[in-house]
C-alpha positions, 0 to 999 in steps of 0.5 A: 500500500505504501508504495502504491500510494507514495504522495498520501499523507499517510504513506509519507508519515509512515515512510518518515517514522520507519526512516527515523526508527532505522536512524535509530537503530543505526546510532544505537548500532555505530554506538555499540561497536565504537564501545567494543573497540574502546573495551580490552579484548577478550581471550580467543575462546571468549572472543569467538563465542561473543562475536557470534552471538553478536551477530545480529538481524541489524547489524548484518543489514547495516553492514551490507547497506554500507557496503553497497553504498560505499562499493556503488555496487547494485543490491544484486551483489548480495544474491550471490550464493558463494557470498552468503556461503562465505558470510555464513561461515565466517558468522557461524550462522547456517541460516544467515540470509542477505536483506531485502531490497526494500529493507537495503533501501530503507537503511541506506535513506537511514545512513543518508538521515543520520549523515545530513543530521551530523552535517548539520549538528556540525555546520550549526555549531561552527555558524554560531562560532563563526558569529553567523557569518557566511563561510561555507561554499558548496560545489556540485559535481554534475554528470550523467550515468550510463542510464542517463539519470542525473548523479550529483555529488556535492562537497562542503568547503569550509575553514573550522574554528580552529583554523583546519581546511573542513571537507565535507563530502556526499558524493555517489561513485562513478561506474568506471567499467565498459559501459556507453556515456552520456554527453554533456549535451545530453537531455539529461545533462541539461536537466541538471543545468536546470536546477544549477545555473552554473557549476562553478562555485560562487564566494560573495565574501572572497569576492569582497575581499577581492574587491578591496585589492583591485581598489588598493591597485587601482583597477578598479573604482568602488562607485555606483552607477547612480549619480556616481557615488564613490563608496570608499573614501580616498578616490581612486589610486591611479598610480597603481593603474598607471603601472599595472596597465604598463606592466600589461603591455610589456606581457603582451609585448611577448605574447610574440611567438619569437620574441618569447622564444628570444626571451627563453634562450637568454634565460637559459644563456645566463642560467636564469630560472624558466618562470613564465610570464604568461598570465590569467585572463584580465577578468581574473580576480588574481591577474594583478597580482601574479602580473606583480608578482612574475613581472618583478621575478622577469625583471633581469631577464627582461633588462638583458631582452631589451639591451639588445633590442632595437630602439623603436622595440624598447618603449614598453621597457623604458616607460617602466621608470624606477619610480614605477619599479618603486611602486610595484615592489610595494604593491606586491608586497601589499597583496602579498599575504592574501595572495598565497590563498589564490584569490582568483584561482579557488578551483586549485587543488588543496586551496578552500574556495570559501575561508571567509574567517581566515581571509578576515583574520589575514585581512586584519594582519595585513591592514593593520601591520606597520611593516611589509615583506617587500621583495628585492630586486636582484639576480635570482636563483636559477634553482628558485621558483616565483615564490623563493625570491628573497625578501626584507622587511621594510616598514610601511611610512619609510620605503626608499629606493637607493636612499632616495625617497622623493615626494611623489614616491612618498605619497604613492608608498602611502596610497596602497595602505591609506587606501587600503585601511579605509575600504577595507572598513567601508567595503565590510559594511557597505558591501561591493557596488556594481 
């Protein structure tokens, strides 16, 4: 009756007590064996009697449901004979049989209960801790099985309260045997897309976060479209813009495939390290400062490209002044901290696209320190990477360039930090404009 008659009021309310009796039983079960391996085992003979006797109707079927579920094989693996002949043996029970379908069901949707209760006890205890932040980012994994049903798999990212990486993960597992594929254009896939209006994973916070350096950088101005009202203080930084679209052009100065392959032979000519200049699009959060950042690694490479350049090749070189160079190497050295979190590259492995408090508690470091790691530009290690460069320690109102330190100099050392210290107050209460 109950399956003839699902959508009843009835059907539903009976189906939601047999789900909460089998959480039940499975909370009382996992309970019972986490005590047994807590208590000292017993002698051979013992042992082998009260494990026989332990064997119960439950147990067998919350083992063979977890089995499945974690194997993803079908329940039609339980019917096999020299299986149960050999859980039989190893019970010590002759009439040990495997459990109905429908009672396989029932336990894995209890497993799926117990998990979703657990998840939640978890995420509600960290949100309190969090002082009801948002922290957590979601990404769906989407594809299409052999039957063409729709599988998702999702996963929960998040940083803890004591500052580990969290993953949290409900994921079905793909058939990796011969079988026919579904496409991405399947009807199927699209079904999918339905309920998904992209699949990559979205981080208001982070993009805030990601928003107060593109305004300390000054590519970007936070203003709104009407009447223009500039919502951090300070107006735009356009050194920092200046500089950023100079460096821009000197990497798409080598977008050339000759001369990329003219700037790799001096490389190896003078055992330099093989950093590539190549950058992400412009679009990406990250762009800035991995331009920063490898423009300032290159930059002996690049001097030794342009010494034997022709003139009318080198104006992209020397619009880069050595006050500009000033600028840059404070630049990097603001974004610097936040930036080892990939800011515009969260689908890495390993990174966390969603560390709200981390990105905070970083934020807070790097506002408020009074001195930064600035990199030194110098010969590099031809056995060094983009991050092994090495770095002083400058402090934040006293930045000088070979004991020179002219005004403007002065005025744009302040600018990143200034600016810096009030977006990143204005931009937490007020949110990104658009």
């Amino acid at each position: 009756m109950l399956g003839a008659h699902k959508d009843h009021l009835f059907s539903v309310e009976a189906s939601q007590a047999k789900n909460g009796s089998v959480s039940t039983r499975i909370v009382a079960y996992d309970a019972a064996a986490s005590a047994t391996q807590d208590t000292e085992p017993r002698s051979k003979k013992q042992r082998a009697i009260a494990e026989a006797m332990m064997d119960s109707a439950d147990e067998v079927r919350i083992l063979a449901t977890r089995w499945l579920l974690s194997s993803g094989f079908p329940y039609t693996v339980l019917q096999n004979n020299e299986l149960l002949i050999m859980l039989r043996r190893l019970s010590i029970q002759p009439k040990l049989v495997a459990p109905a379908r429908d009672t396989v069901c029932y336990f894995a949707e209890g497993e799926l209960a117990t998990f979703t209760k657990w998840v939640s006890r978890i995420l509600e205890s960290e949100l309190t801790k969090a002082l009801q932040l948002s922290f957590v980012a979601v990404l769906n994994d989407l594809w299409t099985n052999a039957s063409k049903i729709n599988v998702i798999g999702v996963t929960a990212y998040f940083i803890g309260s004591k500052w580990r990486l969290v993953k949290l993960s409900l994921l079905a597992s793909t058939n990796t045997q011969c079988h026919p594929a579904g496409g991405d254009t399947t009807g199927s896939a699209r079904n999918v897309c339905d309920y998904f209006t992209s699949t990559d994973q979205v981080d208001c916070f982070m993009h805030l976060l990601s928003l107060c350096f593109l305004y300390t950088l000054g590519i970007n101005e936070n203003t709104r479209n009407d009447g223009q009202l500039v919502v951090t203080p300070g107006g735009g930084f356009r050194d920092g813009l200046r500089v950023v679209e100079k460096l821009g052009n000197l990497a798409s100065f080598f977008n050339s495939p000759l001369r990329l392959a003219k700037l790799k032979k001096i490389k190896v000519f003078y055992n330099l390290p093989p950093i590539n200049i190549e950058v992400d699009s412009k679009m990406r959060v990250g762009y800035a400062v991995t331009l920063v950042r490898r423009s300032i690694f290159n930059y002996y490479a690049f001097k030794l490209y342009f010494d034997s350049a022709p003139p009318n090749g080198q104006t992209v070189w020397t619009d880069i002044t050595k006050e500009d160079w000033t600028l840059i190497i404070k630049m990097e050295s603001a974004t610097d901290q936040l930036a080892q979190f990939s800011l515009g590259e969260v689908q890495k492995e390993g990174v966390a696209s969603s560390c709200a408090l981390l990105f905070r508690k970083m934020l807070c470091l790097a506002v408020e320190a009074e001195s930064v790691n600035c990199l030194v530009l110098e010969w590099p290690d031809p056995r060094g990477g983009e991050f092994t460069p090495r770095r002083e320690t400058k402090s934040v109102y006293q930045f000088s360039w070979r004991g020179a330190l002219p005004r403007s100099i002065t005025r744009a050392a302040h600018s990143p930090f200034s600016c810096r210290r009030s977006q990143r107050h204005r931009s937490a209460a007020t949110g990104p404009a658009h």
